[in-house]
N, CA and C atoms as a LAMMPS dump frame, in Angstrom:
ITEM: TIMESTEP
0
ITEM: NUMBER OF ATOMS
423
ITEM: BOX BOUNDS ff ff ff
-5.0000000000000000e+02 5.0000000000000000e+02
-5.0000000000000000e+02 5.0000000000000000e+02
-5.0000000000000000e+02 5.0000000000000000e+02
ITEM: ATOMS id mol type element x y z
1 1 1 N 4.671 2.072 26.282
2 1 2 C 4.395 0.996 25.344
3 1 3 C 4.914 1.335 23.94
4 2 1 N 4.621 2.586 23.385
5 2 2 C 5.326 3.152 22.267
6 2 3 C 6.651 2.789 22.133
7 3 1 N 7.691 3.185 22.597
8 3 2 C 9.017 3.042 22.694
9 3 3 C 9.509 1.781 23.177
10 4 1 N 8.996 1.073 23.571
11 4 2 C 9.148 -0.142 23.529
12 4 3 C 8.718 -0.809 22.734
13 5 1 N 7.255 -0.774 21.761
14 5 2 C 7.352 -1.358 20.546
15 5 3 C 8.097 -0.669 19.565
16 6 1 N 8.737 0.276 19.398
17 6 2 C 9.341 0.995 18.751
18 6 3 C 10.715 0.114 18.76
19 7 1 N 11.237 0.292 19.731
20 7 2 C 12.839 -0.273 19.97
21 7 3 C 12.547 -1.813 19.449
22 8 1 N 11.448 -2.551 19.735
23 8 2 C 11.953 -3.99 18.951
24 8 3 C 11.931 -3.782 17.913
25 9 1 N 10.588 -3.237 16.882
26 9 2 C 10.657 -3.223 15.443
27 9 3 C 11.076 -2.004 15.37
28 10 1 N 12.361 -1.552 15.048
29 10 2 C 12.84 -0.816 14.516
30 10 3 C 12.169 -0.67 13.041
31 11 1 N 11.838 0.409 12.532
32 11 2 C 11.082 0.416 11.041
33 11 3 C 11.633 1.476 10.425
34 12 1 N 12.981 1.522 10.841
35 12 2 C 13.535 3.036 9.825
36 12 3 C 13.734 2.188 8.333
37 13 1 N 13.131 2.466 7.702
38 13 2 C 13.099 2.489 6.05
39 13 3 C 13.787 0.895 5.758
40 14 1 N 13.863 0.124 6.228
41 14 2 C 14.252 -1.465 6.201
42 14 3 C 13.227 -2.43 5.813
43 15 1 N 11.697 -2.335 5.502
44 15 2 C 10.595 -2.612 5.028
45 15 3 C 10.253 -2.457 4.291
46 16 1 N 10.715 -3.306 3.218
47 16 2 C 10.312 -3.126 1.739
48 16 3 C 8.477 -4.193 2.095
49 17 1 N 7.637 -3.683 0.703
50 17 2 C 6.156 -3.953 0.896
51 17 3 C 6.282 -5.76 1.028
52 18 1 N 7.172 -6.162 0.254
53 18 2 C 7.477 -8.23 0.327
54 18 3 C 7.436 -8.201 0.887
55 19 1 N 8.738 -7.501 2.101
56 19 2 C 9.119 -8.194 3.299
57 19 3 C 7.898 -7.263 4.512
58 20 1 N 6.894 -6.79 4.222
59 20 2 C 5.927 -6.407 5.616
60 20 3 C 4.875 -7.276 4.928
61 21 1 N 4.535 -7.726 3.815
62 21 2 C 3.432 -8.35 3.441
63 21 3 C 3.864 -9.582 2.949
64 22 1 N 2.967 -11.008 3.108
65 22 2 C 3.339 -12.448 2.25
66 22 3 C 2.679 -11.974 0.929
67 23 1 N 3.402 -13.038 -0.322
68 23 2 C 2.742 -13.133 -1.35
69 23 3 C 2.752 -12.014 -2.5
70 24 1 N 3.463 -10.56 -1.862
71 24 2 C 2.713 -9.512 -2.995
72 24 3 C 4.04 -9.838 -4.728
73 25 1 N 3.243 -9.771 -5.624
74 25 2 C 4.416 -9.726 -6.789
75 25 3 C 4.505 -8.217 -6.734
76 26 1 N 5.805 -8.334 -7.648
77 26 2 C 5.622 -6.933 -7.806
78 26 3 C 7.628 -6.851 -7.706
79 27 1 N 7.898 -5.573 -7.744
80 27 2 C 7.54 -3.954 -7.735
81 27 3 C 7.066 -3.612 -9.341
82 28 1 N 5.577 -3.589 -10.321
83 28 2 C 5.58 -3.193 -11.285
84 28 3 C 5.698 -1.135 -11.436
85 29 1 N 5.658 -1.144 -12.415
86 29 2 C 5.682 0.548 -12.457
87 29 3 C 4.503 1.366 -12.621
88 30 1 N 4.398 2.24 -12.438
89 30 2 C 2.917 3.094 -11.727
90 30 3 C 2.817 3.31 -13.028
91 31 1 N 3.769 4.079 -13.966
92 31 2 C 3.272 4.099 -15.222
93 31 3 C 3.536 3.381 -16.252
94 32 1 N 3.778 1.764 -16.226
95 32 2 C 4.244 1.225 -17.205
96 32 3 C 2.393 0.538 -17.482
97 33 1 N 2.718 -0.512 -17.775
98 33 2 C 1.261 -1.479 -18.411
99 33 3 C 0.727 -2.209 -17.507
100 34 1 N 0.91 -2.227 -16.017
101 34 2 C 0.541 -2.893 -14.493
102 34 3 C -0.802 -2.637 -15.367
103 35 1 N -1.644 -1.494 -15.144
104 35 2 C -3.202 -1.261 -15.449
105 35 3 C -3.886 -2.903 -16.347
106 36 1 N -2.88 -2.555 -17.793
107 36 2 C -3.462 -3.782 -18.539
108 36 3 C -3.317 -5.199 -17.738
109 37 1 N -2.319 -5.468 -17.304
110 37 2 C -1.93 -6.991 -17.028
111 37 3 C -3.415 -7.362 -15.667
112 38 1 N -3.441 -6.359 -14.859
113 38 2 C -4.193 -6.354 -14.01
114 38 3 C -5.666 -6.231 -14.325
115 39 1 N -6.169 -5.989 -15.357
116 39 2 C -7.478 -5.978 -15.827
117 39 3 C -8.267 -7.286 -15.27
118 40 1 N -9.254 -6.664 -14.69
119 40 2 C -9.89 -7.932 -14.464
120 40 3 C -9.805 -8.71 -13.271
121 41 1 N -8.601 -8.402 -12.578
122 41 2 C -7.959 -9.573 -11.731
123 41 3 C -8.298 -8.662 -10.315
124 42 1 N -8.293 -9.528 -9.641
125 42 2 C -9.255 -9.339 -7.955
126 42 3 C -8.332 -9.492 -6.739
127 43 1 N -7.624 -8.273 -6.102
128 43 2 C -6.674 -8.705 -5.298
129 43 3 C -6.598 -7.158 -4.627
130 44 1 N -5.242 -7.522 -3.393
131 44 2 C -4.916 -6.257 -2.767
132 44 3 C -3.666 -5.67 -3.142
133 45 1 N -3.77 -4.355 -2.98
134 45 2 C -2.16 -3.8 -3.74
135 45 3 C -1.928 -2.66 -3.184
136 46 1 N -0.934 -2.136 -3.142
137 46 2 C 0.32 -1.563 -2.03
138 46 3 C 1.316 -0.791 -3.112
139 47 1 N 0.793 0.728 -3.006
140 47 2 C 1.372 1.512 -3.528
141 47 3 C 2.48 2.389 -3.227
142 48 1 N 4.123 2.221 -3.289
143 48 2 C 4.847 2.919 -2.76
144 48 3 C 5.836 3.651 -3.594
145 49 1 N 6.708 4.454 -2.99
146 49 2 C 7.681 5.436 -3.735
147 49 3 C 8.871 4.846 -4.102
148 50 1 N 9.644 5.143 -5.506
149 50 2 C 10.778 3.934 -5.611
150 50 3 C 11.957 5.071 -5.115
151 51 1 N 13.066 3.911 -4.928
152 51 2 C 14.391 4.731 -4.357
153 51 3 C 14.266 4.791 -2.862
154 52 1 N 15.572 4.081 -2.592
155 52 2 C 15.883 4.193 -1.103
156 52 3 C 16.095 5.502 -0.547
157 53 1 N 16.078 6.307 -1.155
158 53 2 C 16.069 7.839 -0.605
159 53 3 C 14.867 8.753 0.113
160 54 1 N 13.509 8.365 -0.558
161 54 2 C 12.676 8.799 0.122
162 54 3 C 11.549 8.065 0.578
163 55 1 N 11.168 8.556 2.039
164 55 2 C 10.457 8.005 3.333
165 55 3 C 9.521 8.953 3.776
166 56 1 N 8.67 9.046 4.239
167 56 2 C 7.526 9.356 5.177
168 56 3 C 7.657 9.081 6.232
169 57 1 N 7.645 10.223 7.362
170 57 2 C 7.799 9.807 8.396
171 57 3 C 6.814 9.566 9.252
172 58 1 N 6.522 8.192 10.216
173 58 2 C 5.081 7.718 10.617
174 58 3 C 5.492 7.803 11.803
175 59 1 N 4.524 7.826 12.825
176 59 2 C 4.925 7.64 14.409
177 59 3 C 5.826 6.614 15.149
178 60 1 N 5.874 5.739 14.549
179 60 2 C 6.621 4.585 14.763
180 60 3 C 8.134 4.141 13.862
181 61 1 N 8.536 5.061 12.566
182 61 2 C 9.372 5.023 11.636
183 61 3 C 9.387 5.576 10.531
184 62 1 N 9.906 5.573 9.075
185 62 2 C 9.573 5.783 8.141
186 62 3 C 9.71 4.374 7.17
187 63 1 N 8.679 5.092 6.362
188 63 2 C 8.15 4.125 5.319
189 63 3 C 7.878 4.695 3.685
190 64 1 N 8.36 4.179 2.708
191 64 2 C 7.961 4.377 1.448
192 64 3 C 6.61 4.093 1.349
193 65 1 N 5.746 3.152 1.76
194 65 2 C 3.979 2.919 1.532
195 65 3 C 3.459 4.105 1.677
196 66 1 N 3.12 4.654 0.567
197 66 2 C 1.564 5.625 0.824
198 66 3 C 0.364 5.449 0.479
199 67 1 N 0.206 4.02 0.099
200 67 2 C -1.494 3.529 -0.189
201 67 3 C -1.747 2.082 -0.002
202 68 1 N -2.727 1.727 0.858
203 68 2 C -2.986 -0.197 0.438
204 68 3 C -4.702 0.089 -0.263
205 69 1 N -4.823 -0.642 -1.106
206 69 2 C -6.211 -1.075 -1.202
207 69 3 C -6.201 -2.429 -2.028
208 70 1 N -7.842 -2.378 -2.251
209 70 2 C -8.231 -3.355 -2.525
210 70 3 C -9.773 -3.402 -4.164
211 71 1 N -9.629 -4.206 -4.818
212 71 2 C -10.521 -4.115 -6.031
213 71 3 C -10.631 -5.232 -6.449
214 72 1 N -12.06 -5.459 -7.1
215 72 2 C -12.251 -6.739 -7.877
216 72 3 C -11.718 -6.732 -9.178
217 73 1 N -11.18 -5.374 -9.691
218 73 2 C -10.584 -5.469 -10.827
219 73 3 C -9.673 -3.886 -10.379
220 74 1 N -8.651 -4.706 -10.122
221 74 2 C -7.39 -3.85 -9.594
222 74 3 C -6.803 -2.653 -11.201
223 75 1 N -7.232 -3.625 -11.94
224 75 2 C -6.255 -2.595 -13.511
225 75 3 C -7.06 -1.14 -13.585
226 76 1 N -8.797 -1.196 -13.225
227 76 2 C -9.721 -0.6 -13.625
228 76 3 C -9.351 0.786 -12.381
229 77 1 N -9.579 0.012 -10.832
230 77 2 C -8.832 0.759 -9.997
231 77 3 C -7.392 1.986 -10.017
232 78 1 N -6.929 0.764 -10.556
233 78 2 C -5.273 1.957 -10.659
234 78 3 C -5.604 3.018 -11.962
235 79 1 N -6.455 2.491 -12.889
236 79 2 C -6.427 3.493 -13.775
237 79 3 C -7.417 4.909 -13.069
238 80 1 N -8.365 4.575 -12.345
239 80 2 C -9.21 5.892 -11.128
240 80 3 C -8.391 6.224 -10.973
241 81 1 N -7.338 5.773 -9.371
242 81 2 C -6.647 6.738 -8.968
243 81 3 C -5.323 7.494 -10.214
244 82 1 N -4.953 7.334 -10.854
245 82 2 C -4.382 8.011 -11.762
246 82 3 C -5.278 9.183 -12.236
247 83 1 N -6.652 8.987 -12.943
248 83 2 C -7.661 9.973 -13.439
249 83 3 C -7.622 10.604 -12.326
250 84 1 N -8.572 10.364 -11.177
251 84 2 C -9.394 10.738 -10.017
252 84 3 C -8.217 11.55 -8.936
253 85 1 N -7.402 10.448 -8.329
254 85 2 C -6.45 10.328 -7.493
255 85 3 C -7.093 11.3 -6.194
256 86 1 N -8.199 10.984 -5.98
257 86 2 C -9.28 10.908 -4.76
258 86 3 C -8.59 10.446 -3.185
259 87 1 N -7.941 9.739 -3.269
260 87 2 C -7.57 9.026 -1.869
261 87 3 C -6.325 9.979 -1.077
262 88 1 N -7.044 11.184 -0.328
263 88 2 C -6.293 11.921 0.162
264 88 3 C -4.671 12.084 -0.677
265 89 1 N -5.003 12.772 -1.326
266 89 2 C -3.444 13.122 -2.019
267 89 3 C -2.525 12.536 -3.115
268 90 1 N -3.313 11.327 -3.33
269 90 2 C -2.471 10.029 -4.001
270 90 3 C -1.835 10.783 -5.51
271 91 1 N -3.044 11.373 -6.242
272 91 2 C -2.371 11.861 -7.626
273 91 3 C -1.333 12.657 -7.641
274 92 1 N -1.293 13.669 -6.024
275 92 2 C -0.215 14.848 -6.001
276 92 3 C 1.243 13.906 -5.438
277 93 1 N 1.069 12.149 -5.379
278 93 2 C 1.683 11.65 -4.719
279 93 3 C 2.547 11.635 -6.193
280 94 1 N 1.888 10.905 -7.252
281 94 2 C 2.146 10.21 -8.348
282 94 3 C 2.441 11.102 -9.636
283 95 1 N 2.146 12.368 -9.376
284 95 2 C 2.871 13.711 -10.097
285 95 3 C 4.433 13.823 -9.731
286 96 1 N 4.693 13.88 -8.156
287 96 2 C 5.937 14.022 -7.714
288 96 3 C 7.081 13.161 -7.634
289 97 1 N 6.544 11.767 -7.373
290 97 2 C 7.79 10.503 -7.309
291 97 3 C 7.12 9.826 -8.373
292 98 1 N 8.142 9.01 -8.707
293 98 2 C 8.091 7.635 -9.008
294 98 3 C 7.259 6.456 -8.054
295 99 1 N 6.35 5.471 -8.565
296 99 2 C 5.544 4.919 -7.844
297 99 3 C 5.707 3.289 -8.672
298 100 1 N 5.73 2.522 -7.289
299 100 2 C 6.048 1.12 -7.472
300 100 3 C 3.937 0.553 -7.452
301 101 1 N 4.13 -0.93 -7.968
302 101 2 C 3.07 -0.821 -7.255
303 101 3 C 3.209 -2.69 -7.255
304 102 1 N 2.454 -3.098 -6.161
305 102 2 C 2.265 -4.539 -5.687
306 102 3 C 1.525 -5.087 -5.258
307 103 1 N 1.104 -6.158 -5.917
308 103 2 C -0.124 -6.538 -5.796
309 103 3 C -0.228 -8.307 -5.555
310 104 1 N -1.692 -8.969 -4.836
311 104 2 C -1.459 -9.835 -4.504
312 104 3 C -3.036 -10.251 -4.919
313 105 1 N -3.252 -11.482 -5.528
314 105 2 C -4.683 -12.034 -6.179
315 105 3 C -5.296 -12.067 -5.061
316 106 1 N -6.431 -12.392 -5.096
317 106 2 C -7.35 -12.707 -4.153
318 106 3 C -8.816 -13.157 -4.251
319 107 1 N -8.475 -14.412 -4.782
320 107 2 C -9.882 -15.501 -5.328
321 107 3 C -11.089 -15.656 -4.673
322 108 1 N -11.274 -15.254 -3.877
323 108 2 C -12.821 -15.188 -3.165
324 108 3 C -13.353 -13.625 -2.467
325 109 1 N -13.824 -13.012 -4.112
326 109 2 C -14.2 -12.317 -3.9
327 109 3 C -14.359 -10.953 -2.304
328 110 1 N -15.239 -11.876 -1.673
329 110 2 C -15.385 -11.522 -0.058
330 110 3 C -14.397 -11.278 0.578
331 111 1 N -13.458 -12.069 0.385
332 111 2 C -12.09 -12.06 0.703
333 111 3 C -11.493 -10.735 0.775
334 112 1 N -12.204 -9.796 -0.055
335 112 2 C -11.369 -8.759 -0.123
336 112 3 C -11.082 -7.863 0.341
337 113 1 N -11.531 -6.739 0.98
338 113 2 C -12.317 -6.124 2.454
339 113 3 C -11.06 -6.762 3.747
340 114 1 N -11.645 -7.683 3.462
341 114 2 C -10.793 -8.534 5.444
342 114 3 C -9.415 -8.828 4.342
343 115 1 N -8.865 -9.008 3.673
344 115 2 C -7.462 -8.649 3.57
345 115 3 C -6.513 -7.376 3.095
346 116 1 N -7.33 -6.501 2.87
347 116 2 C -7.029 -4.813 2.959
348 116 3 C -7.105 -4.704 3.974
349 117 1 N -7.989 -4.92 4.849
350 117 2 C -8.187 -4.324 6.528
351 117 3 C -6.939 -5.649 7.583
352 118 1 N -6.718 -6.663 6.908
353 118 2 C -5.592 -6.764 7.93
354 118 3 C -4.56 -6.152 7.444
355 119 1 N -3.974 -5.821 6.266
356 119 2 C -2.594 -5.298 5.748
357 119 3 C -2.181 -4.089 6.447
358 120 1 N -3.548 -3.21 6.666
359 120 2 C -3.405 -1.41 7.246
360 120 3 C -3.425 -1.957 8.123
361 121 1 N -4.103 -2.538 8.921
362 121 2 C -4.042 -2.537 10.439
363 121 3 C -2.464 -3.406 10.77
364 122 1 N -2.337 -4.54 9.671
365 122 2 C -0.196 -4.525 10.144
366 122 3 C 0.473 -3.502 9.759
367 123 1 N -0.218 -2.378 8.785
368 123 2 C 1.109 -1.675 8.532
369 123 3 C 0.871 -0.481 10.24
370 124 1 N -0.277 -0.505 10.475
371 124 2 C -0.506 0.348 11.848
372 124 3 C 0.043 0.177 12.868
373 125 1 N 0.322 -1.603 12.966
374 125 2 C 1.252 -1.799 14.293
375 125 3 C 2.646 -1.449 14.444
376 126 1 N 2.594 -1.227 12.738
377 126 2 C 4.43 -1.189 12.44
378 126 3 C 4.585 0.086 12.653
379 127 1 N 3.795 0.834 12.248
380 127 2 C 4.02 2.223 11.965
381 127 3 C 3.505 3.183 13.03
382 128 1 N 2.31 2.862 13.359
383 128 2 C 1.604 3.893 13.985
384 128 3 C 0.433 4.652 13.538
385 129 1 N 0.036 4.49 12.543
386 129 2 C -0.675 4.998 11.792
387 129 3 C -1.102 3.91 10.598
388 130 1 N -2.371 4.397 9.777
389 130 2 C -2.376 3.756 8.233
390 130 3 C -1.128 4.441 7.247
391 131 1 N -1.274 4.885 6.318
392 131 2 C -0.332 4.806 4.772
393 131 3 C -1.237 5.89 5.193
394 132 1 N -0.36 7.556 4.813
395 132 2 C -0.622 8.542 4.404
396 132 3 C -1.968 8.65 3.503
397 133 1 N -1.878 8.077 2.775
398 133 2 C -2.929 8.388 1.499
399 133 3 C -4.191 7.332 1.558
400 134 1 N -4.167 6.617 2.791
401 134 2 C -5.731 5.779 3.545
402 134 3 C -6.393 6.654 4.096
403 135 1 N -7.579 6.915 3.943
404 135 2 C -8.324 7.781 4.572
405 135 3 C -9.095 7.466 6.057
406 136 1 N -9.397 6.062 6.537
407 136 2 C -9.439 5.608 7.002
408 136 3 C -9.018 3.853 7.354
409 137 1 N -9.167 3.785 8.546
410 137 2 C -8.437 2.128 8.783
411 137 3 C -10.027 1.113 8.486
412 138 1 N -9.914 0.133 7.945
413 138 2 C -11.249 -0.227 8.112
414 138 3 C -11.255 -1.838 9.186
415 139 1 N -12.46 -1.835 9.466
416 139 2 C -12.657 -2.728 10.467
417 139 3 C -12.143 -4.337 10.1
418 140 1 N -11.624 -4.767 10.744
419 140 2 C -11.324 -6.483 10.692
420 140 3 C -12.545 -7.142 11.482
421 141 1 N -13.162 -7.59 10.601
422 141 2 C -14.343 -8.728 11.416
423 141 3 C -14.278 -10.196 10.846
């Protein structure tokens, strides 16, 4: 079953975060003013490495994504993981590369949870795994 979902979606590094996700804006810069513009604002966002040169390699392909989440105030968020950078590895991610980041609103609150947990669980079908720097997949109900 592997290699056969493998051979249709080919996922060698051809998946930029737009084209695996609807809706995300973006690519802003990990260290430009994303934090401010995002203050406040309630959505999911998708943290990856810039430059077609480097990939992670997942069971199913490689991929620039090494983080999805989710916050009711995404600016407040990105500024944690920068301080904190708690989420298995993320700060030693964001010391070493360059980091894009993309993000997508998300007006009903509740909402937020069940559209982080479908994004990992598509990037899982694609890949094989969550994003390196997810610590766990969380449930879709």
């Amino acid at each position: 079953m592997v290699s056969k979902y493998f051979d249709k979606y080919n996922t060698e590094g051809n998946m930029t975060p737009k084209r695996l996700f609807e809706k995300l804006e973006g690519p802003f810069d990990w260290n430009g003013a994303i934090s401010e513009k995002l203050a406040d604002e309630a959505g999911v966002y998708v943290i990856n490495a810039k430059g077609w040169d480097w990939k992670l390699d997942y069971p199913y392909g490689k991929s620039d994504i090494i983080y999805i989440g989710e916050s009711e105030d995404i600016g407040r968020r990105l500024n944690e993981h920068k301080s904190y950078g708690r989420n298995h590895g993320l700060a030693g991610y964001a010391n070493r590369l360059r980091l894009n980041i993309y993000f997508r609103k998300v007006y009903h609150i509740s909402d937020l949870k069940k559209n982080e947990a479908y994004m990992i669980k598509h990037f899982e079908n694609m890949y094989g795994r969550a994003p390196i720097c997810n610590g766990q997949t969380p449930n879709i109900d």
